[in-house]
Structure formats: structure tokens, C-alpha cells
C-alpha positions as MATLAB code, in Angstrom:
seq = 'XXXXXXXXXXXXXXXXXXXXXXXXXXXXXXXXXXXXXXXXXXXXXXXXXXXXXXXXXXXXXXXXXXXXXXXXXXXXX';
ca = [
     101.335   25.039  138.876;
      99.240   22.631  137.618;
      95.547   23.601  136.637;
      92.850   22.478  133.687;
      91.502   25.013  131.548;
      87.889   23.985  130.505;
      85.351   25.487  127.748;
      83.503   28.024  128.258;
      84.713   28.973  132.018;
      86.001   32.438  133.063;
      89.504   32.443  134.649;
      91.631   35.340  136.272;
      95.248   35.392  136.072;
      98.099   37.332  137.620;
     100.577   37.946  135.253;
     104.224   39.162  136.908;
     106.661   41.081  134.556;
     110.175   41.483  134.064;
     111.919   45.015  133.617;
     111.200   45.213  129.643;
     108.196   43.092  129.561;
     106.487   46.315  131.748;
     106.577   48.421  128.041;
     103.915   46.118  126.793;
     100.343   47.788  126.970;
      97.552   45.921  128.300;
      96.091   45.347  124.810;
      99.254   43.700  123.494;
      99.171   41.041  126.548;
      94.989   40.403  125.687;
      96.249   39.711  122.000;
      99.022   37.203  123.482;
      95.844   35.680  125.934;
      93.233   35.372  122.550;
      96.157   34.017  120.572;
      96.310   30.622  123.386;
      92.366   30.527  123.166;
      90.808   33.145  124.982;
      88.247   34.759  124.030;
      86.167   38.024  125.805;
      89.941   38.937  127.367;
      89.880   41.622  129.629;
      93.886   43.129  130.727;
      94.341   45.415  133.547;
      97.196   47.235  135.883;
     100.186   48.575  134.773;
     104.313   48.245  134.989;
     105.255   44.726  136.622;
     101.873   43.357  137.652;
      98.674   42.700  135.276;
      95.321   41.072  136.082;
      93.422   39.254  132.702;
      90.513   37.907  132.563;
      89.256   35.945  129.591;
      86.859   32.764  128.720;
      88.655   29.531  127.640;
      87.670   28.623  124.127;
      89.391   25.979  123.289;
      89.394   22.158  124.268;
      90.105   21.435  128.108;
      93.707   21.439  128.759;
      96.659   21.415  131.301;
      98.682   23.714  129.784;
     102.317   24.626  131.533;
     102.076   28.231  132.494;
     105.089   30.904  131.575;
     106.734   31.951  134.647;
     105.189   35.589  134.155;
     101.915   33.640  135.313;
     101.526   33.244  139.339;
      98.022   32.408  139.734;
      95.011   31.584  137.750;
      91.900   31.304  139.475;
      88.530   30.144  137.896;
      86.179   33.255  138.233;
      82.580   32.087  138.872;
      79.697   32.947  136.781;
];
């Protein structure tokens, strides 16, 4: 997947995960989204699939995506 991040927009991911990765609460996965550069991160769902939201920070970037994330989706304003 190839995508660029850019300051200051709102994106929406799907985040897809394995057996043990389900145990992680929704609060531990926003930490893991603010710790890449996200800032007003919002996690939700449960077991395998999760939906975050969360404004990009940082400088624009193409990052390369863990294979937990299958879509990210700019969320207009």
C-alpha cells in the first residue's frame, strides 16, 4: 500500500489482528498510533478488527504500513 501521510489531516485506518494481538485493548493500540505521530487518536472495535482514527502530526511521509494495517483512508474535515 502506498499512501502519504500529511500534517494536520485526519486519517482512518483498519487495523486486522492476529490471534494474540486481539488481547490488546483499544487504548494500548492509540498509544502504539501517538507513538508514530498521531495525535487526537481515537481506537475502536474489538477481537481481530479495530478502526483508529487520529491526526498526523508529524512531517509528510510514505511510511510502509505493518501488515495488521489494510486500509487507511483520509477522513475529510
Amino acid at each position: 500500500m502506498i499512501f502519504t501521510l500529511q500534517r494536520g489531516k485526519r486519517y482512518k485506518t483498519t487495523i486486522t489482528l492476529g490471534f494474540v494481538e486481539r488481547l490488546a485493548t483499544n487504548e494500548t493500540i492509540a498509544d502504539k498510533f501517538r507513538a508514530a505521530g498521531f495525535t487526537d487518536v481515537e481506537v475502536r472495535g474489538d477481537g481481530g478488527t479495530r478502526y483508529a482514527t487520529g491526526v498526523w502530526d508529524s512531517d509528510d511521509l510514505r511510511p510502509t504500513f505493518p501488515p495488521q494495517i489494510s486500509e487507511v483512508t483520509e477522513v475529510a474535515a
